[in-house]
OpenMM code with the backbone's topology and positions (N, CA, C; nanometers):
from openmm import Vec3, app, unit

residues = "UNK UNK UNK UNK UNK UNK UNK UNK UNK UNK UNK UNK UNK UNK UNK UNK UNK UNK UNK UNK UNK UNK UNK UNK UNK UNK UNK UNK UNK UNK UNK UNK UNK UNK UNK UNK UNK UNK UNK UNK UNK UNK UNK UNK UNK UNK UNK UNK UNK UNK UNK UNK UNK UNK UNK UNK UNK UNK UNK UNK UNK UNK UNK UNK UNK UNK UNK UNK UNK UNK UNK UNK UNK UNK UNK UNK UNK UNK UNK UNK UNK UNK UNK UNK UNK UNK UNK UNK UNK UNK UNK UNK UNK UNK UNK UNK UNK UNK UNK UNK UNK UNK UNK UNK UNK UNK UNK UNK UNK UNK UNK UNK UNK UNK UNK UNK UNK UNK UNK UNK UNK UNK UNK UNK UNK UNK UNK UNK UNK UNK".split()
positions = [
    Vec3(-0.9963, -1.0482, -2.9989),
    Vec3(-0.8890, -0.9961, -2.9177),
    Vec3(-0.9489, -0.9276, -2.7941),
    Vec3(-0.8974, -0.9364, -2.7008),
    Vec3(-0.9496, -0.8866, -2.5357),
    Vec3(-0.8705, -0.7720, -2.5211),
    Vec3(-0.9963, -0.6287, -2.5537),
    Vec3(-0.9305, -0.5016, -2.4856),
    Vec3(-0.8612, -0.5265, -2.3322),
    Vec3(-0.7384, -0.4215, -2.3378),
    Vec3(-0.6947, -0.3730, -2.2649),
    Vec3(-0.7455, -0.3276, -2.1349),
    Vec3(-0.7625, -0.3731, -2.0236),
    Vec3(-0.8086, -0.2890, -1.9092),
    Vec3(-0.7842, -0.2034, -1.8018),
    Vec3(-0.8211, -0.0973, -1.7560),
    Vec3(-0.7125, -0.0502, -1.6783),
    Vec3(-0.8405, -0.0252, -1.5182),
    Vec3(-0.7915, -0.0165, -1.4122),
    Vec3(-0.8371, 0.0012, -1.2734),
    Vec3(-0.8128, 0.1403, -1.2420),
    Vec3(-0.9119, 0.1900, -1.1862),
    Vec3(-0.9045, 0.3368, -1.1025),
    Vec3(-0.9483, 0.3041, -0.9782),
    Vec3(-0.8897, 0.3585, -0.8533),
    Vec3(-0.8724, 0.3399, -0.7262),
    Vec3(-0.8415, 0.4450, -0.6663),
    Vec3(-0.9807, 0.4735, -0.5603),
    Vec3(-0.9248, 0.6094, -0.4647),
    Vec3(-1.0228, 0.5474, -0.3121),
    Vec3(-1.0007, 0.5813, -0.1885),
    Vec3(-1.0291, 0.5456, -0.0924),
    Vec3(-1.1697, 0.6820, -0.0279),
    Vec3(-1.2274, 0.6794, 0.0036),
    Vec3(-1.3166, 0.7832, 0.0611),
    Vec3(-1.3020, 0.7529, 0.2325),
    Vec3(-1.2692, 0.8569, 0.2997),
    Vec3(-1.2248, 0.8979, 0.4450),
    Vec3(-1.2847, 0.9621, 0.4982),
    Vec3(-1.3579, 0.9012, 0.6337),
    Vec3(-1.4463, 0.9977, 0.7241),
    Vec3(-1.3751, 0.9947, 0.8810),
    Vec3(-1.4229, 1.0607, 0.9676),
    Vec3(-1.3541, 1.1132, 1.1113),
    Vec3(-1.5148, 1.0902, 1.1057),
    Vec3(-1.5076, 1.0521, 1.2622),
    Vec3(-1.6676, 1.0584, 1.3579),
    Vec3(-1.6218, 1.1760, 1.4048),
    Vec3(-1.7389, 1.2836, 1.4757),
    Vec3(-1.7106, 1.3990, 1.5262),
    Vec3(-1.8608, 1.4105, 1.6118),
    Vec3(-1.8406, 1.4411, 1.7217),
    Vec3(-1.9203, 1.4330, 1.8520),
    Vec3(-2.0555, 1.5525, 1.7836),
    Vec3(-2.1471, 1.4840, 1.7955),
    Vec3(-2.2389, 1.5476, 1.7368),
    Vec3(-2.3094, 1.5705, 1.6192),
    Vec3(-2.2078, 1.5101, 1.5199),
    Vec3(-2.2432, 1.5595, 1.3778),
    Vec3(-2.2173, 1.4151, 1.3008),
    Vec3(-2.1787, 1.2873, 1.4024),
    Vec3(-2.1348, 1.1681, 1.3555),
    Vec3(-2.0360, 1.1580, 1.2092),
    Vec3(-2.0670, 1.0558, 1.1848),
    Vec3(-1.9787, 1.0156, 1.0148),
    Vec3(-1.9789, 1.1229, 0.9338),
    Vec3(-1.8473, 1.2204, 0.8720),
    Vec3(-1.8659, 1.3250, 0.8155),
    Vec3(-1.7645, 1.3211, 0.7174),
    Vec3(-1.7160, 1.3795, 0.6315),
    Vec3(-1.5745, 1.3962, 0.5043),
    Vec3(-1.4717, 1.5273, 0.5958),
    Vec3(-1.5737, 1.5866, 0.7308),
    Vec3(-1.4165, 1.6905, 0.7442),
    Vec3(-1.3577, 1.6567, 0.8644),
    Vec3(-1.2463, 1.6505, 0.8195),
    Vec3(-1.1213, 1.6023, 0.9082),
    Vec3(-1.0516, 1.7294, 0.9485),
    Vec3(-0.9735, 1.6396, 1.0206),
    Vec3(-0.8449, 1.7827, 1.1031),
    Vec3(-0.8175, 1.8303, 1.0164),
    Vec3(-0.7287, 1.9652, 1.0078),
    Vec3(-0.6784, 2.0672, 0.9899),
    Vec3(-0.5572, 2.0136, 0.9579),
    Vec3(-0.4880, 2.0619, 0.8227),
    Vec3(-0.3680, 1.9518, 0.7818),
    Vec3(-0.4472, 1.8489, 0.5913),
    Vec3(-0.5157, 1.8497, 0.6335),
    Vec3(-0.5022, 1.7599, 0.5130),
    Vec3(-0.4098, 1.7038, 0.4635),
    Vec3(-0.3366, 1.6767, 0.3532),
    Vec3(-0.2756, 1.6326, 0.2716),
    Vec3(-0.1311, 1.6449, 0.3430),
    Vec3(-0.0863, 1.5286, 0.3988),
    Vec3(0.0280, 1.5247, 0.5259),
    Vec3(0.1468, 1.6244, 0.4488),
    Vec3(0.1417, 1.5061, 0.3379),
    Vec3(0.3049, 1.6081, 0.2205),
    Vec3(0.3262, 1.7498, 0.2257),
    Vec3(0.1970, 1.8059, 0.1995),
    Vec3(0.1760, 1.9337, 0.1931),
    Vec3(0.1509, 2.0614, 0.2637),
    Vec3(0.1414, 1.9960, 0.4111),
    Vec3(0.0484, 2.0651, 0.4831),
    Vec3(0.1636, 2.1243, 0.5788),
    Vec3(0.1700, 2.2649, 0.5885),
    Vec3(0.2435, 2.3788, 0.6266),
    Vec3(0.2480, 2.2852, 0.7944),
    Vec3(0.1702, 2.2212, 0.8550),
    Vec3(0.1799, 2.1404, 1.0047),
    Vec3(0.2748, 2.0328, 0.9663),
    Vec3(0.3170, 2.0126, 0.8721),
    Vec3(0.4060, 1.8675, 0.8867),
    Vec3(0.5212, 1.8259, 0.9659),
    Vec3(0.5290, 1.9181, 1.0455),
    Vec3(0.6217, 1.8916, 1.1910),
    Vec3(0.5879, 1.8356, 1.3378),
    Vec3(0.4210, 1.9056, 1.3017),
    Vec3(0.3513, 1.8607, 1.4612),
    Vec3(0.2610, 1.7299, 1.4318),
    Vec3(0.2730, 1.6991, 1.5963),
    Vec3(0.2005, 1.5704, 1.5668),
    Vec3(0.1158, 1.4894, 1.4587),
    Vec3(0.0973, 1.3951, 1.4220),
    Vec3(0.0213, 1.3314, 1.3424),
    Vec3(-0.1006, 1.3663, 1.3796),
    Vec3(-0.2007, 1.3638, 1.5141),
    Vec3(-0.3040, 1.3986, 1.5118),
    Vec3(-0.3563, 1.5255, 1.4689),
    Vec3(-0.2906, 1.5895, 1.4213),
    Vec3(-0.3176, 1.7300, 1.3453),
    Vec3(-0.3174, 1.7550, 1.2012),
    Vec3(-0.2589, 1.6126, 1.2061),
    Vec3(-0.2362, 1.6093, 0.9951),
    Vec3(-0.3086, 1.5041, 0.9551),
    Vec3(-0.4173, 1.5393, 0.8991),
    Vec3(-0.4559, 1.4127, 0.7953),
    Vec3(-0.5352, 1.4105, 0.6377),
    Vec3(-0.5348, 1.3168, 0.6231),
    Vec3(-0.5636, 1.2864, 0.4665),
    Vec3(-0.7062, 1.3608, 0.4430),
    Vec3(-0.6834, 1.3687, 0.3609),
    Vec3(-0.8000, 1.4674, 0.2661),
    Vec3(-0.9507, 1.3534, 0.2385),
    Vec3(-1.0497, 1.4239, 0.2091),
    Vec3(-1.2009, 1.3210, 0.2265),
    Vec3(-1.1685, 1.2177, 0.1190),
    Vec3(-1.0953, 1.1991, 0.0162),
    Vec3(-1.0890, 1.1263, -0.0956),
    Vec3(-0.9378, 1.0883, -0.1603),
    Vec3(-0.8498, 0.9713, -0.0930),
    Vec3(-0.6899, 0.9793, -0.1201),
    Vec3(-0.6518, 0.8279, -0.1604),
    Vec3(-0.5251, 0.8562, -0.2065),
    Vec3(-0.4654, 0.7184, -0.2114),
    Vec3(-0.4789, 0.6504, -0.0987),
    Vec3(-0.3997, 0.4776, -0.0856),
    Vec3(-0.4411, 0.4282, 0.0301),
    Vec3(-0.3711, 0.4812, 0.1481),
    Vec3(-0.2258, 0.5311, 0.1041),
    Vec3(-0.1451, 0.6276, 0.2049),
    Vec3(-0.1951, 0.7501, 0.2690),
    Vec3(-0.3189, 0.8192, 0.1866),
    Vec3(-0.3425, 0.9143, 0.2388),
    Vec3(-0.2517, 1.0266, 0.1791),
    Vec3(-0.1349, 1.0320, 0.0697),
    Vec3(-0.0708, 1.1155, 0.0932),
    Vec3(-0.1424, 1.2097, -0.0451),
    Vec3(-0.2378, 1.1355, -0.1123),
    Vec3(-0.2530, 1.2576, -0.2471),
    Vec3(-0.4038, 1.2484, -0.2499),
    Vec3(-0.4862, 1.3473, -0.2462),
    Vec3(-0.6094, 1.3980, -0.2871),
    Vec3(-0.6649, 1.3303, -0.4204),
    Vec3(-0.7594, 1.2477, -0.4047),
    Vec3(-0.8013, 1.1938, -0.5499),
    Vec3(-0.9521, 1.1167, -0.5117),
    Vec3(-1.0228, 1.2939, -0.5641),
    Vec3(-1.1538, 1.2666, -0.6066),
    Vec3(-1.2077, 1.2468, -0.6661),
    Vec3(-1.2897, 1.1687, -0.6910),
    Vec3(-1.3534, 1.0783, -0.8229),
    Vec3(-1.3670, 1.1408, -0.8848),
    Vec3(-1.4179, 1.2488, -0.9089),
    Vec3(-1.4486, 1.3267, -1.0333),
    Vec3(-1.3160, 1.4023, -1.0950),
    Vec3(-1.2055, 1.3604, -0.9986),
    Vec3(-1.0961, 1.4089, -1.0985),
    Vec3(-1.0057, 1.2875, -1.1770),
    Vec3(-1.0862, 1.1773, -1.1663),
    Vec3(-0.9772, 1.0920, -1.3056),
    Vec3(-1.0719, 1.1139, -1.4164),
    Vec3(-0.9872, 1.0303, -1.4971),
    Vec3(-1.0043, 1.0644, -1.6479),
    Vec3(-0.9523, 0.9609, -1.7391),
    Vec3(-1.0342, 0.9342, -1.9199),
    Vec3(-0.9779, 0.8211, -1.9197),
    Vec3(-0.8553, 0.8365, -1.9586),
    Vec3(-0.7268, 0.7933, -1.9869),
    Vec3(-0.6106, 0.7608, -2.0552),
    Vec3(-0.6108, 0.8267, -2.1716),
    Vec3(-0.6844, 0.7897, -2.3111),
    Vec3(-0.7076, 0.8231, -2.3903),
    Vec3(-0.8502, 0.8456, -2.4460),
    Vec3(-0.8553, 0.9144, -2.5708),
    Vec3(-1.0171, 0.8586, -2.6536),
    Vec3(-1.0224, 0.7531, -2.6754),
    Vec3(-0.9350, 0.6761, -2.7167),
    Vec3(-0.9368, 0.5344, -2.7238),
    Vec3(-0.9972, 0.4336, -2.6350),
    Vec3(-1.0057, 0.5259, -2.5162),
    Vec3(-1.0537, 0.4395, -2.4130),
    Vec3(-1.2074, 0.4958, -2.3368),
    Vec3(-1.2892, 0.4411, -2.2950),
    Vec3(-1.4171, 0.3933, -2.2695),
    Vec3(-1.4719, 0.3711, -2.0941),
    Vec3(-1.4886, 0.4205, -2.0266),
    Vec3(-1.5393, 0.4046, -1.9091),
    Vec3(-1.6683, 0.2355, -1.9295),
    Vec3(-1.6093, 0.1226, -1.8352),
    Vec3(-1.7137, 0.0263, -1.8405),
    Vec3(-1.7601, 0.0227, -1.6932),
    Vec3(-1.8790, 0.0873, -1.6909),
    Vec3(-1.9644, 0.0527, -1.5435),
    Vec3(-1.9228, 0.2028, -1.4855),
    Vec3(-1.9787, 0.2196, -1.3424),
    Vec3(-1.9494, 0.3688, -1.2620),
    Vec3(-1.8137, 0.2940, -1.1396),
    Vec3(-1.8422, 0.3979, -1.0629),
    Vec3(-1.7549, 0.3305, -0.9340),
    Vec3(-1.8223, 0.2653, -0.8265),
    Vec3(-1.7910, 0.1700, -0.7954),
    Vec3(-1.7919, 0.0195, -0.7083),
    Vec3(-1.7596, 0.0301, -0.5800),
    Vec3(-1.7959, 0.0457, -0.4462),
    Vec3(-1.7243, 0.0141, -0.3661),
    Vec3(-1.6732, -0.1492, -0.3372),
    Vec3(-1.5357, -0.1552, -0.2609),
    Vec3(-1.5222, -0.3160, -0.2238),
    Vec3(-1.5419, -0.3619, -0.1340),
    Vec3(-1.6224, -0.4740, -0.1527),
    Vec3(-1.6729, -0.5061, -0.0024),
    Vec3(-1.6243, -0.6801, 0.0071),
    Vec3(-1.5110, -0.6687, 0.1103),
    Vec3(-1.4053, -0.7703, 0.2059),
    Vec3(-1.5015, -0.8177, 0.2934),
    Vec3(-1.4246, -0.9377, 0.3753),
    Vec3(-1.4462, -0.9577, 0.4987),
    Vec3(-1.4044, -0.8932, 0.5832),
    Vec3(-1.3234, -0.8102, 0.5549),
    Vec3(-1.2607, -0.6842, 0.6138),
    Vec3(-1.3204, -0.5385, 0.5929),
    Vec3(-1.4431, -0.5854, 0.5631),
    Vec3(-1.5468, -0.4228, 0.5590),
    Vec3(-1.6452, -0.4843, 0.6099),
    Vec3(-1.7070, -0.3682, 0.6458),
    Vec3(-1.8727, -0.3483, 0.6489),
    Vec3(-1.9465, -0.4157, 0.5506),
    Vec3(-2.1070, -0.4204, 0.5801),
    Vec3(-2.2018, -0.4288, 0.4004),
    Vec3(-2.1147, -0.3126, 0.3345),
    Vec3(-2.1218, -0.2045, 0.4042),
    Vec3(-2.1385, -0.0614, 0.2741),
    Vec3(-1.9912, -0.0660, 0.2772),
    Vec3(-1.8646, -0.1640, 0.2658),
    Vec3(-1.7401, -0.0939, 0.2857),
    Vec3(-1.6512, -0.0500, 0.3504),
    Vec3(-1.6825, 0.0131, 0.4568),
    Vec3(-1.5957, 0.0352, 0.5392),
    Vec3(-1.5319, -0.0108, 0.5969),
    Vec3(-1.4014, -0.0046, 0.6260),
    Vec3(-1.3232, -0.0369, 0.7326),
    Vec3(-1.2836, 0.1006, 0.8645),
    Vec3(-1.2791, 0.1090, 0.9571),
    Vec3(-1.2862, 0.1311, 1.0947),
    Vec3(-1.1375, 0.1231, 1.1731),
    Vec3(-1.0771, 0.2245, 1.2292),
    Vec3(-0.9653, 0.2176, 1.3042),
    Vec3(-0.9567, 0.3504, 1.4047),
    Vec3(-0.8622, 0.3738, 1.4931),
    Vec3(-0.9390, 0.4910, 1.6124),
    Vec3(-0.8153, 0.6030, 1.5487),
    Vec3(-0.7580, 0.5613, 1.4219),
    Vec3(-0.6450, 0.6796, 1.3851),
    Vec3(-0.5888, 0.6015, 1.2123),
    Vec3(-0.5708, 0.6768, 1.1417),
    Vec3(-0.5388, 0.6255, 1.0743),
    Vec3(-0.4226, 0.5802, 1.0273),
    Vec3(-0.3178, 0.5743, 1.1183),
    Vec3(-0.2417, 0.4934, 1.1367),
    Vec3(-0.2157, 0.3548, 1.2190),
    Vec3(-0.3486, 0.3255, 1.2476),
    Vec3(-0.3657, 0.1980, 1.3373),
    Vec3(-0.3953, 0.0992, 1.2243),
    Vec3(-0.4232, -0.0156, 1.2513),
    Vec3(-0.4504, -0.1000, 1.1918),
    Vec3(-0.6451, -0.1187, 1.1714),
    Vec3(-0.6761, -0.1432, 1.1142),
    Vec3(-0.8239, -0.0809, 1.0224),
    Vec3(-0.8931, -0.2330, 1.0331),
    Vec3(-1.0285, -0.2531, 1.1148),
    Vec3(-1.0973, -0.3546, 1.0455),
    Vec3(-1.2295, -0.3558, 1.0292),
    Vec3(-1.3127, -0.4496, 1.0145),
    Vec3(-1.4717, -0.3992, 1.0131),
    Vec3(-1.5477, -0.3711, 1.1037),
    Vec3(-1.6437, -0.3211, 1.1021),
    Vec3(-1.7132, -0.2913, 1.1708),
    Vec3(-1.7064, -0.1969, 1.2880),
    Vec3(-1.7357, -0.0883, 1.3225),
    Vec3(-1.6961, 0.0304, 1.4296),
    Vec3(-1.6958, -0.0177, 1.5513),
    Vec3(-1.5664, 0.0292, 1.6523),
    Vec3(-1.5881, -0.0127, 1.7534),
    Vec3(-1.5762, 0.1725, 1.8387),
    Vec3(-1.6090, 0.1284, 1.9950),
    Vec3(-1.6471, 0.2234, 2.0860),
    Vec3(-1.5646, 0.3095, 2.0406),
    Vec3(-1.4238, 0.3187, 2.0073),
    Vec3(-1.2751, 0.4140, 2.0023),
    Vec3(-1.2546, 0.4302, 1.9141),
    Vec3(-1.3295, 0.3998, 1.7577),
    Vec3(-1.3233, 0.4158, 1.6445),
    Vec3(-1.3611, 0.5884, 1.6352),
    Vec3(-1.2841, 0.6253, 1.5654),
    Vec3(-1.2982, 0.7944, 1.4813),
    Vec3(-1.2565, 0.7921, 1.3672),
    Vec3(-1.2309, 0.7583, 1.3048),
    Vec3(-1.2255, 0.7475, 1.1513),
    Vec3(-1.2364, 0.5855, 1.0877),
    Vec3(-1.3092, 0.5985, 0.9402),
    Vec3(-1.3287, 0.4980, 0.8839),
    Vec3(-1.2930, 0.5424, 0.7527),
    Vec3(-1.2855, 0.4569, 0.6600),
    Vec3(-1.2536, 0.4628, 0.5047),
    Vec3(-1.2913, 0.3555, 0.4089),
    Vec3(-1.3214, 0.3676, 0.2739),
    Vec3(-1.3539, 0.2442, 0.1889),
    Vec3(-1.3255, 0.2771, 0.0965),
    Vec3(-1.2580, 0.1815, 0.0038),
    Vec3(-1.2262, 0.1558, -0.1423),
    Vec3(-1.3526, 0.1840, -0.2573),
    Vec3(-1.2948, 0.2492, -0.3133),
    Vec3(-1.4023, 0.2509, -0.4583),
    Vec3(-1.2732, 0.2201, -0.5673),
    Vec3(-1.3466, 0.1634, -0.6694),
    Vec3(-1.2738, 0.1556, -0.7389),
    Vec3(-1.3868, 0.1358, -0.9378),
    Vec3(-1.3011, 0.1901, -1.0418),
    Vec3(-1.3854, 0.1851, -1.1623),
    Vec3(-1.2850, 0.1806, -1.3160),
    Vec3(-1.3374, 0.0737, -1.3421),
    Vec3(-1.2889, 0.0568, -1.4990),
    Vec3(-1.3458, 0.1014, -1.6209),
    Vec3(-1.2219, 0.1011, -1.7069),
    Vec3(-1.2270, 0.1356, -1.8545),
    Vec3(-1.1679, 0.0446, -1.9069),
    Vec3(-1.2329, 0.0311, -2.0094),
    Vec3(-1.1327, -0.0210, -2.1197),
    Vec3(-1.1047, 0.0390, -2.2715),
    Vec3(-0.9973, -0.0549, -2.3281),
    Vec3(-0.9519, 0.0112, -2.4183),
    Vec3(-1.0083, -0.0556, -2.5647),
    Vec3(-1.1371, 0.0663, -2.6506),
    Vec3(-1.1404, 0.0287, -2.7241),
    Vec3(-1.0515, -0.0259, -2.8447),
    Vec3(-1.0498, -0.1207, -2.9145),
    Vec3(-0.9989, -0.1918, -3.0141),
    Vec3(-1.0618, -0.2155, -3.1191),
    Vec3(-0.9500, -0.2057, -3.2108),
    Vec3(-1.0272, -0.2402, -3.3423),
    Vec3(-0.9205, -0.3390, -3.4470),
    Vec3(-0.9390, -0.4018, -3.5455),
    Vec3(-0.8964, -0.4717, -3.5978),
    Vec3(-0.7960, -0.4445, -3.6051),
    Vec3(-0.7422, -0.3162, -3.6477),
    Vec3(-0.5569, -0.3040, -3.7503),
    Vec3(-0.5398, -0.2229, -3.6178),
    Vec3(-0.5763, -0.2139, -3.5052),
    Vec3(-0.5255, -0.1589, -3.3689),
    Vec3(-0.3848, -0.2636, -3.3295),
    Vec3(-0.2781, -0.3042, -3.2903),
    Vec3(-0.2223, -0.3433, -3.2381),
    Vec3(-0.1920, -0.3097, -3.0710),
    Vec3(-0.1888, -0.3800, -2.9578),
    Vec3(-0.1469, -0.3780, -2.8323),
    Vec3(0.0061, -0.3670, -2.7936),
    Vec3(0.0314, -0.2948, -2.7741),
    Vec3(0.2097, -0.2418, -2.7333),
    Vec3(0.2398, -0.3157, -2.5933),
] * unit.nanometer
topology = app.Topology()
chain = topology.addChain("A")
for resn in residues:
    res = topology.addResidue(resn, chain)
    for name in ("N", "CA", "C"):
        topology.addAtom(name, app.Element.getBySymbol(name[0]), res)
């Protein structure tokens, strides 16, 4: 019988910043939903170093977890690498509401890449799958 598998998925987000290049700190604002600025411009609000693909929820790798005991971490986390990334992943856009592709260009300030890591669900004989 073929355990159960499940996918974990969080994006890692950098801003270029004059001097200090590729970095995790972004504007002031973080987490758009949340952020006491959510009236003023978008360039003042953005996603946190580690989020869904929206950007709208904080999710750093070290905060998932598995499902159950039942279940088993197989392998670490992966980045994905598209024709739409970099070697290392990334995709590249001058805001993160633009449209994102590989490789950095002159007007690029922020980039981001997929990680992603499985578990599965141990099984055992008189286990049944729901």
């Amino acid at each position: 019988m073929m355990p159960n598998q499940k996918t974990f998925v969080t994006y890692e987000n950098q801003r270029w910043w004059l001097g200090r290049g590729w970095c995790d700190q972004m504007i002031i604002g973080g987490n758009r939903k949340n952020s006491p600025l959510n009236s003023l411009n978008s360039i003042f609000l953005e996603r946190s170093a580690w989020s869904d693909y929206q950007g709208n929820i904080n999710l750093p790798k070290e905060n998932f977890n598995l499902p159950t005991h039942q279940w088993r971490w197989h392998g670490g986390w992966e980045v994905t690498i598209t024709p739409q990334t970099d070697q290392e992943g990334w995709e590249y856009a001058t805001d993160f509401s633009k449209p994102f592709h590989p490789g950095a260009q002159s007007f690029d300030y922020i980039r981001r890449r997929r990680w992603t890591r499985k578990c599965i669900q141990d099984l055992t004989e008189n286990q049944v799958i729901n």
